[in-house]
PLY file of the C-alpha trace (Angstrom):
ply
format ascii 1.0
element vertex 272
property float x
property float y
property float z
element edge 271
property int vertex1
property int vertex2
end_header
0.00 0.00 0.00
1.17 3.20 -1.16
0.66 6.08 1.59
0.47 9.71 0.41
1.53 12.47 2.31
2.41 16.43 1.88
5.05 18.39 3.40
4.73 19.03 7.13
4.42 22.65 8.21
6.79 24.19 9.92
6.53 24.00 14.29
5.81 28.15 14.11
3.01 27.09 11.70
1.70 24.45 13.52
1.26 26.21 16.65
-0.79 29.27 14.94
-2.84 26.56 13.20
-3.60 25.13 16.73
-4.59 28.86 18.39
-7.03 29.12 15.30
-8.74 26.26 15.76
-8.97 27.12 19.79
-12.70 26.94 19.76
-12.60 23.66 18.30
-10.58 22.53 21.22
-12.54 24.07 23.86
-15.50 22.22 22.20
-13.51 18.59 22.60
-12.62 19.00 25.77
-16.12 19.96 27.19
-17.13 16.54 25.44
-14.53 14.47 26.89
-15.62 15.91 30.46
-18.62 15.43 30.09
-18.67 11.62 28.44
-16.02 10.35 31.01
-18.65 9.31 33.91
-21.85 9.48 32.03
-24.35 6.35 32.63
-22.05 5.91 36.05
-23.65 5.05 39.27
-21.69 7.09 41.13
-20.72 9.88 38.64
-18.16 12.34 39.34
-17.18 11.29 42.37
-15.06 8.28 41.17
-12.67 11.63 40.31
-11.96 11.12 44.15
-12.68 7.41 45.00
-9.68 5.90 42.60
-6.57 7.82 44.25
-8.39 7.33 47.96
-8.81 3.47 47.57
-5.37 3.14 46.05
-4.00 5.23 49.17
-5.65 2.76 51.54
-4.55 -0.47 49.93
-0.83 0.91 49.39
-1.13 2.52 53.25
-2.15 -0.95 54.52
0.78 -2.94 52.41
3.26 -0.80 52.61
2.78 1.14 55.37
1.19 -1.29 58.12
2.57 -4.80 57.11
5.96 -3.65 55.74
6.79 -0.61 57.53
8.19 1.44 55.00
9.02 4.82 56.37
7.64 8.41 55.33
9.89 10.75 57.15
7.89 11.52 59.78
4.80 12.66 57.45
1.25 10.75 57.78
1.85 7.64 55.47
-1.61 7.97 53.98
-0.65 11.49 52.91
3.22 10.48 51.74
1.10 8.10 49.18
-1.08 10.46 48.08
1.36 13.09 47.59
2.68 10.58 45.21
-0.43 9.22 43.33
-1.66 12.43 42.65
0.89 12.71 39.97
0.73 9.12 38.88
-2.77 8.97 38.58
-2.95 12.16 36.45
0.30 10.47 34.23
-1.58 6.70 33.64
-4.90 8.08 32.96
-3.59 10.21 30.15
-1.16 8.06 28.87
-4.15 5.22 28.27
-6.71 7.93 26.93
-4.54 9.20 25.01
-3.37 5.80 23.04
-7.28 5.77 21.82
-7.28 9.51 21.59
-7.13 9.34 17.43
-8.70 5.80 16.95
-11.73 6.42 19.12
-12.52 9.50 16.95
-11.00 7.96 13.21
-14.74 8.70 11.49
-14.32 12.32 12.15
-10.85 12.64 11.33
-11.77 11.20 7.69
-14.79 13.43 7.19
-13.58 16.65 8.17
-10.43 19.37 8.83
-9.01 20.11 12.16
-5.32 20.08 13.59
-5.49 16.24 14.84
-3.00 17.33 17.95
-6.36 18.70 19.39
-7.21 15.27 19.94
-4.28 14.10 22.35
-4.45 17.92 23.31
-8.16 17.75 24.17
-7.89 14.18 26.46
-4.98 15.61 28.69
-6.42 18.93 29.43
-9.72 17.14 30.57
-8.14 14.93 32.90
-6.05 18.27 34.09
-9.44 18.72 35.97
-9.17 15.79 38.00
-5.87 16.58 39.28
-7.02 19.68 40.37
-10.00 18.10 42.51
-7.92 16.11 43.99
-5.28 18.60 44.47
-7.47 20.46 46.59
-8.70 17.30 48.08
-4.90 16.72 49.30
-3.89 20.62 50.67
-7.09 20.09 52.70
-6.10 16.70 54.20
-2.57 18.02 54.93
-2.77 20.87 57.94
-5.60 17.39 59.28
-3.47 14.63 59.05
0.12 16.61 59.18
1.69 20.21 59.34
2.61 22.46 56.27
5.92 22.50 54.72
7.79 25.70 54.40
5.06 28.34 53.01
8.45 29.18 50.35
7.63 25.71 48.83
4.02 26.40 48.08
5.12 29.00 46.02
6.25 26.16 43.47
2.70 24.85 42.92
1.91 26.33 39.55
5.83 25.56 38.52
4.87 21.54 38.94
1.34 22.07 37.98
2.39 23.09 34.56
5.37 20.61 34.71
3.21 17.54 35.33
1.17 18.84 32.54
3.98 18.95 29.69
5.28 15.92 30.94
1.74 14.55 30.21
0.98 16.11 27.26
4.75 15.03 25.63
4.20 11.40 26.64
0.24 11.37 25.47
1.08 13.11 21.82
3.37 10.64 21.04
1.58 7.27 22.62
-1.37 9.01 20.33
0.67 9.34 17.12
2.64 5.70 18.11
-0.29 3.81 18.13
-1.75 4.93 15.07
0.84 2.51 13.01
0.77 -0.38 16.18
-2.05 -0.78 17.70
-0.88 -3.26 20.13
0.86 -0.27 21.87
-2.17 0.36 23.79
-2.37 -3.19 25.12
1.71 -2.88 26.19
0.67 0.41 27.99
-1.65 -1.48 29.81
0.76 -3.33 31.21
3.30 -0.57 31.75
0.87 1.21 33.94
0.27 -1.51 36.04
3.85 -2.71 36.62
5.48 0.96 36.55
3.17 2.09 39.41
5.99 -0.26 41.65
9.30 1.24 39.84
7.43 5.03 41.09
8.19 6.04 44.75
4.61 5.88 45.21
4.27 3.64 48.50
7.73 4.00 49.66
10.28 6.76 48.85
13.43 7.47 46.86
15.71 7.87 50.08
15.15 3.98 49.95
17.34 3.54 46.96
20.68 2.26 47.35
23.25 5.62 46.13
24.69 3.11 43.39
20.90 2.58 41.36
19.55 6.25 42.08
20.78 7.60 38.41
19.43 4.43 37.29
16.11 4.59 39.15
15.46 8.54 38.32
15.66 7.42 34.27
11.93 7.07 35.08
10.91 10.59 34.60
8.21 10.45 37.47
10.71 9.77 40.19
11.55 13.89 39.70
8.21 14.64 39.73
6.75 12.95 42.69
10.00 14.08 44.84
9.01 17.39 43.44
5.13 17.05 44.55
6.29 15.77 48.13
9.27 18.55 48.88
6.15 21.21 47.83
3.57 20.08 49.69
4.92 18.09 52.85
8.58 19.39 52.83
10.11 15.78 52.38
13.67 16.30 51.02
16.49 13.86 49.84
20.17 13.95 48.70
19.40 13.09 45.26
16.67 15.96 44.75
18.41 17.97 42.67
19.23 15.47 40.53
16.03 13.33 40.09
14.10 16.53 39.67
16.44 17.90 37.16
16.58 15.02 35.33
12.85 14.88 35.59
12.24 18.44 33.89
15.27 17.62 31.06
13.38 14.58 29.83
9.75 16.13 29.70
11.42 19.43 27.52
13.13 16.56 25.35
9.34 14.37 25.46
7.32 17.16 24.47
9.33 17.97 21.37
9.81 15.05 20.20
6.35 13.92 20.54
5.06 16.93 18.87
7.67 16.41 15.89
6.68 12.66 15.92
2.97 13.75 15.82
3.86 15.98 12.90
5.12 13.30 10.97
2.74 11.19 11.19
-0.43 13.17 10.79
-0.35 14.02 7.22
-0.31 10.05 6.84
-3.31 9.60 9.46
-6.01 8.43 6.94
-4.33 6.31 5.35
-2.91 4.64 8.76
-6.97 4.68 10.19
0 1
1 2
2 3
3 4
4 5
5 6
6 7
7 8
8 9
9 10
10 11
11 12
12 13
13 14
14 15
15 16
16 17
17 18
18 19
19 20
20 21
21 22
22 23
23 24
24 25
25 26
26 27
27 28
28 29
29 30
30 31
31 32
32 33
33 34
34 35
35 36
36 37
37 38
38 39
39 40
40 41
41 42
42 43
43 44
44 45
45 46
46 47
47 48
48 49
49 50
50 51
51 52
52 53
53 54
54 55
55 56
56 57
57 58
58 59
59 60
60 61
61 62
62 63
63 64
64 65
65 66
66 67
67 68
68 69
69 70
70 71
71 72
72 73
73 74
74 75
75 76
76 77
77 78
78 79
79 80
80 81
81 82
82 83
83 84
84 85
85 86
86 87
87 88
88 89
89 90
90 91
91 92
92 93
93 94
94 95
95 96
96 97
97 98
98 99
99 100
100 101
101 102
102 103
103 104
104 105
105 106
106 107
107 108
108 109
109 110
110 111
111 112
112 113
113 114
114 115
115 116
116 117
117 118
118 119
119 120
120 121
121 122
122 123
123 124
124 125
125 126
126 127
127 128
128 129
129 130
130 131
131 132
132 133
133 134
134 135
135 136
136 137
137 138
138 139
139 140
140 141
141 142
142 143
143 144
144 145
145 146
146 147
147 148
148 149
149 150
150 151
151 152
152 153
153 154
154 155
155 156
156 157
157 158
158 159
159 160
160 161
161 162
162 163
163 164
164 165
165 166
166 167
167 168
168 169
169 170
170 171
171 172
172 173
173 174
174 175
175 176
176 177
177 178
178 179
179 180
180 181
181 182
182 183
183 184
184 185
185 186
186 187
187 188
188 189
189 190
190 191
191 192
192 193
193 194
194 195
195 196
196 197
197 198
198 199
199 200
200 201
201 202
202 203
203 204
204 205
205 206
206 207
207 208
208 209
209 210
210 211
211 212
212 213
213 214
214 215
215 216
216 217
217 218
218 219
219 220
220 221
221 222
222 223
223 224
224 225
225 226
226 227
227 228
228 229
229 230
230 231
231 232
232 233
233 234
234 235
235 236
236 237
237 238
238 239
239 240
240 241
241 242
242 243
243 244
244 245
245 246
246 247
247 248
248 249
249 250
250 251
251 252
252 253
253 254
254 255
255 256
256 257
257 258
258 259
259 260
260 261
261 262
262 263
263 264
264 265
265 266
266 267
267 268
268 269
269 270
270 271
């Protein structure tokens, strides 16, 4: 089969292309809020049920049977600290493998920048991560103290963060799976086991010194460190390096996922 494709614009192009079509991606992501927990029992409120029952089961295995520590913070809160961004991660990185296929019928029947797509599925789940955001700072001064007020002054600095590292990853897993679609069945699986290589129920200060660099190649490792030195003052050794690490690789992940996205979007109706 012979696949036809034109010359991609360039990234300057691209971009104004995307702030034209603005109202079409207001319009997708009102849709994808609003679908997520229609014809559910419980509705919205599985937004805040997921992270909570994770934090239990992870607060009762690691916390209660093994003993891991949490620096003198409230173990249910050390985990959440860390799911928050994890959740936020693994539900847009599976949305966002479907985020073209689910929606290949409009794609072939009319125009629109296809990055809305991917685009349109992260910024939709941004708004559960926000509920349960506010969720967490309420459950902190109840169940623990406040870090340094200096470190709350980095919430919008990891708010945005967590979202490019999202959006990279997502763009790409949406372009990827276009030409394989067994991706979305290895993500799957990826989400599952790489919740246990995240310092979700225990923390980084666990590593040996001679597998940290190792370890932080898993660009969440930055990020949760980040999310737990903001919000319940937990600091390490290796900080500095996990979270710079961290914010190198989601730069390096959001442009290349946007220039793999490029490539392959001329070629998308041929690939659907």
């Amino acid at each position: 089969m012979q696949i036809v494709s034109a010359p991609a614009p360039s990234l300057i192009a691209y971009c104004k292309e995307l702030f034209a079509y603005r109202q079409v991606l207001r319009f997708f992501i009102w849709r994808d809020i609003a679908v997520r927990y229609k014809q559910t029992f419980l509705g919205f409120a599985w937004v805040v049920i997921k992270p909570l029952l994770t934090m239990l089961l992870f607060s009762f295995v690691f916390g209660f049977i093994a003993r891991f520590p949490s620096e003198n913070v409230s173990y249910p809160l050390f985990v959440l600290a860390g799911m928050l961004p994890w959740q936020y991660f693994a539900n847009c990185s599976m949305d966002s493998c479907v985020a073209l296929l689910n929606n290949s019928s409009l794609i072939t029947k009319a125009y629109f920048p296809r990055l809305i797509l991917p685009i349109s599925t992260i910024t939709a789940q941004s708004l559960d991560l926000a509920v349960n955001t506010f969720l967490f700072v309420l459950l902190v001064p109840l169940l623990g103290n406040w870090p340094p007020l200096e470190n709350l002054l980095f919430i919008p600095f990891i708010a945005v963060w967590t979202y490019l590292l999202c959006l990279g990853m997502g763009i790409w897993l949406a372009a990827v799976t276009t030409r394989y679609r067994d991706i979305k069945f290895l993500v799957t699986f990826l989400v599952q086991f790489g919740m246990f290589l995240s310092p979700i129920g225990y923390g980084t200060f666990l590593i040996p010194g001679k597998w940290v660099y190792i370890y932080m190649l898993n660009p969440l490792v930055g990020l949760i460190d980040a999310y737990r030195w903001v919000f319940l003052g937990i600091s390490h050794p290796y900080l500095i390096w996990t979270v710079s690490y961290s914010i190198a690789a989601t730069l390096l992940l959001c442009l290349w996922g946007i220039l793999s996205f490029k490539k392959t979007e001329n070629q998308l109706i041929d690939l659907l």
